[in-house]
C-alpha positions as CSV (number, residue, x, y, z in Angstrom):
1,X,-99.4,39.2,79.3
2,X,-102.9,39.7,78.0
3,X,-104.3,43.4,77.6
4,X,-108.3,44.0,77.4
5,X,-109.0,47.3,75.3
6,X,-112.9,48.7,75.2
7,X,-115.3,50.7,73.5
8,X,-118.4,51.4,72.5
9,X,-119.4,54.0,75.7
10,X,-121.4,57.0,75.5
11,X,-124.4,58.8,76.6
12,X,-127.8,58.1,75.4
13,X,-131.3,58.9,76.1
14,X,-133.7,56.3,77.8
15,X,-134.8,53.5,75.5
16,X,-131.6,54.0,73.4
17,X,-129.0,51.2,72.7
18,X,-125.4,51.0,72.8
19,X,-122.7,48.2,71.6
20,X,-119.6,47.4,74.1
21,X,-116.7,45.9,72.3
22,X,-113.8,44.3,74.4
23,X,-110.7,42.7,72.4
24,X,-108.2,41.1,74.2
25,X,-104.4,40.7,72.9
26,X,-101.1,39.2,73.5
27,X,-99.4,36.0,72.8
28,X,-99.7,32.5,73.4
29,X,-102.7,32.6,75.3
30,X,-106.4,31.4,75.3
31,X,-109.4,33.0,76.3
32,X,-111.7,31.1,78.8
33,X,-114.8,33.0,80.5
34,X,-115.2,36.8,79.7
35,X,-117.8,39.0,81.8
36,X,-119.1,42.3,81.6
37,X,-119.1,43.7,85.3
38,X,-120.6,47.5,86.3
39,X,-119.9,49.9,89.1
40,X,-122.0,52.9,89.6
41,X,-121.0,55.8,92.1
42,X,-120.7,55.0,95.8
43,X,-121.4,51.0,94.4
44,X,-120.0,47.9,94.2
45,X,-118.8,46.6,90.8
46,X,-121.4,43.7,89.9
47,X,-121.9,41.5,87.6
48,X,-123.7,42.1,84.4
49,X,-123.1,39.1,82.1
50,X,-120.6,36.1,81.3
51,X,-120.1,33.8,78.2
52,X,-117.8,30.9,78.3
53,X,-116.2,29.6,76.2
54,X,-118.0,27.6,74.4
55,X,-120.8,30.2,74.2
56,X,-123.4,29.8,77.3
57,X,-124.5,32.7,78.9
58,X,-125.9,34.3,82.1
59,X,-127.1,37.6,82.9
60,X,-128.1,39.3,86.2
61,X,-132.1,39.4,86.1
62,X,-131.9,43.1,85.6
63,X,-130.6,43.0,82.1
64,X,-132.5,39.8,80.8
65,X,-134.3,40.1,77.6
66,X,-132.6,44.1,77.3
67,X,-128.5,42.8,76.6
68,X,-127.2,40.5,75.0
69,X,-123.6,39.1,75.3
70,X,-121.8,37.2,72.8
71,X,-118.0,36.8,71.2
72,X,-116.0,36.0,68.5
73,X,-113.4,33.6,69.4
74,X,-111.4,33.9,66.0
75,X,-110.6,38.0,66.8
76,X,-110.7,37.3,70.3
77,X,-113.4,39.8,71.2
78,X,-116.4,40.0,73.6
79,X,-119.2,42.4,73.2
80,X,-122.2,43.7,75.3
81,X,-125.1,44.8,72.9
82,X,-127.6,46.8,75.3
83,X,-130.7,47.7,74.3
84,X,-133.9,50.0,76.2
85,X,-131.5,51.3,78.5
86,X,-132.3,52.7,81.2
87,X,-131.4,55.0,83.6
88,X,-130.5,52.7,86.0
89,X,-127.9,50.8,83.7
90,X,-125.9,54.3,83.8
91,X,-122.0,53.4,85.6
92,X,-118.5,52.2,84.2
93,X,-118.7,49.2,82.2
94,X,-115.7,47.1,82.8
95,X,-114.4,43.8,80.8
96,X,-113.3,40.7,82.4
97,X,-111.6,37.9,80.9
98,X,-110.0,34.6,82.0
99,X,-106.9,33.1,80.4
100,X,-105.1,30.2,80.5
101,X,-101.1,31.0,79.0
102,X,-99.0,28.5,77.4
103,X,-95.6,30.2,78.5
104,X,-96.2,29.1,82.2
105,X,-99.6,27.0,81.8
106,X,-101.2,29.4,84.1
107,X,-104.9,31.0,85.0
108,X,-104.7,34.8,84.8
109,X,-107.6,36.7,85.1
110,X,-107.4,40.4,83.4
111,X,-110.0,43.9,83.2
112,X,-110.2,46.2,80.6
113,X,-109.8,50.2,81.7
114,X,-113.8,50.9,81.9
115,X,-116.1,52.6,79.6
116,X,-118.7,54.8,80.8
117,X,-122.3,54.6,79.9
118,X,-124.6,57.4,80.5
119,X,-128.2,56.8,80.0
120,X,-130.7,60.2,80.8
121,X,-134.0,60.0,82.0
């Protein structure tokens, strides 16, 4: 099976930026659509961004023009580079990825353990 592992959380002061990292790992596997969703308290998770595989992007209207979504296929890694955060972006950051494994030529879809992001006002 595949295992999602993140980082890159903290707190930070309006305006500030932070960097998400999410690598995935296992064996005999490759990574289709990855996703950054969020969940803040007494919330829904939602949707933040998602890159495919060949690199096309979407973000919720939110976050457009602040974050920025991208991966590198060859490590098998997605990151979530958020910048003049605000208040409002503060909740657990969670990493979703899509995979298609050779062993049983499968779909699996996988999320990372959260990372929280704390932005003050």
């Amino acid at each position: 099976q595949v295992q999602l592992v993140e980082s890159g959380g903290g707190l930070v002061q309006a305006g500030g930026s932070l960097r998400l990292s999410c690598a995935a790992s296992g064996r005999a596997f490759r990574l289709n659509v990855m996703s950054w969703y969020r969940q803040a308290p007494g919330n829904q998770r939602a949707l933040v961004a998602t890159i495919t595989s060949g690199g096309s992007t979407n973000y919720v209207d939110s976050v457009k023009g602040r974050f920025t979504i991208s991966r590198d296929n060859a490590k098998n890694t997605v990151f979530l580079q958020m910048n003049s955060l605000k208040p409002e972006d503060t909740a657990v950051y969670y990493c979703y990825a899509s995979t298609f494994e050779y062993s049983t030529s499968s779909t699996r879809n996988y999320w990372g353990q959260g990372t929280q992001v704390t932005v003050s006002s």
